[in-house]
N, C-alpha and C positions, 0 to 999 in steps of 0.2 A: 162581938164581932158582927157584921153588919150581914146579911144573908145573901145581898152580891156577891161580898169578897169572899163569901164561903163556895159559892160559885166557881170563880174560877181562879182559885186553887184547886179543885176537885176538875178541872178540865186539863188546867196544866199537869198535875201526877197523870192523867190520862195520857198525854200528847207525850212527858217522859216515858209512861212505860211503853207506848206505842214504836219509840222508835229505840228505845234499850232492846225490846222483845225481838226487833228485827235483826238489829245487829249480833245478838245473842243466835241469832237462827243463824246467821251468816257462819258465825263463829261455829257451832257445830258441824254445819254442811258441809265445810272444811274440812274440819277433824275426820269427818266419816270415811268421805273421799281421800284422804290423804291415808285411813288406816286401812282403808283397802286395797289402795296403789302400793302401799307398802308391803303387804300380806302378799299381793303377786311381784311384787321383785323377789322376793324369797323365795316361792315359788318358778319363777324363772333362774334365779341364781339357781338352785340346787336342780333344775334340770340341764341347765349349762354344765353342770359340776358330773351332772350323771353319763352322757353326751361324752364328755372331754377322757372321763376313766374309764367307760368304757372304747373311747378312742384308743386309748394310751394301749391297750391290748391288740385292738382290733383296727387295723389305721385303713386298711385297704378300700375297704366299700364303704362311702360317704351314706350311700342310701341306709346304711346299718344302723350310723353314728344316729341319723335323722330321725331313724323310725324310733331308736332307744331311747331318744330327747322327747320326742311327742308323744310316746308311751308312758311318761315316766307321772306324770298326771293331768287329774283332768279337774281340777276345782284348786284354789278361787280361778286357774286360767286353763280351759280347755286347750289344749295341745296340739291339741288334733285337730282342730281347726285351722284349715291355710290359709284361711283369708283376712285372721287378726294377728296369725303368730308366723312370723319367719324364722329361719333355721338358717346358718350358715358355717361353713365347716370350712377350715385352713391352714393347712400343711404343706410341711416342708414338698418340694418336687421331687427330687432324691428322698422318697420314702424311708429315714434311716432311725436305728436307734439311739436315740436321745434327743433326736430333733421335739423341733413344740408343735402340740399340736390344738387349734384353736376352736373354739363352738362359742359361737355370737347368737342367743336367740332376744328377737324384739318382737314387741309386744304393743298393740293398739290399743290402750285402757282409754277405757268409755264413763264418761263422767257421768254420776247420777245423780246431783242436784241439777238443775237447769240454770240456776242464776248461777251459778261459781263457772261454769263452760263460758258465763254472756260477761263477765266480767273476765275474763283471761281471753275469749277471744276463742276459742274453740273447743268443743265436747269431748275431744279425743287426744290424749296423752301419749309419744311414743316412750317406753321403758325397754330401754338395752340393757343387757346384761352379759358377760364372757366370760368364757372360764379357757384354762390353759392347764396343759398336761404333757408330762415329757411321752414321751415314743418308747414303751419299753418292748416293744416286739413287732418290728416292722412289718413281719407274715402272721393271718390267723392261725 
């Protein structure tokens, strides 16, 4: 074989794994971001869930239901934080038992790859989540 043609074939596998290697990068930044987003819905779900049963005892003071929700943790999503996570609490107006009682908490997830934000269009993902619970004792 002629030592051009040896040439560039050894430029071509370069030039494939150049753009395999990218798209391989893409593919995980993905994955990471997507296993993180997911790890805080769960975490959001089970503070909605925490929020809602503790509703279902205690229906009267909203600010109780709130504080119980933002208590309930602080990692992968700080809680306690008001300026990524909102709280939102809703019940019947006739306070009664067996009415439903609702906890919506949403969440500002922040992307950490750069390129996967510039291909979707933005770095920040909203994630709702709500939980519902009957009313079993309309007074604490």
């Amino acid at each position: 074989m002629p030592a051009s043609r040896l040439r560039r074939q050894r430029g071509q596998s370069l030039t494939e794994l150049a753009i395999s290697f990218v798209a391989l990068l893409m593919v995980l930044a993905v994955g990471v971001d997507a296993g993180r987003a997911y790890f805080s819905l769960i975490s959001l779900r089970e503070a909605a869930e925490e929020g809602a049963i503790f509703g279902s005892f205690c229906p009267v003071n909203n600010a109780d239901i709130i504080s119980r929700v933002r208590s309930s943790s602080t990692t992968p999503v700080d809680l306690s934080n008001t300026t990524n996570v909102t709280v939102a609490v809703a019940k019947p107006s006739p306070i009664v038992a067996g009415g439903q009682l609702t906890v919506t908490v949403t969440h500002q997830f922040t992307l950490t790859m750069p390129f996967v934000g510039a291909i979707i269009g933005t770095q920040t993902i909203p994630i709702s989540v709500s939980s519902s619970s009957t009313i079993l004792r309309p007074t604490c």
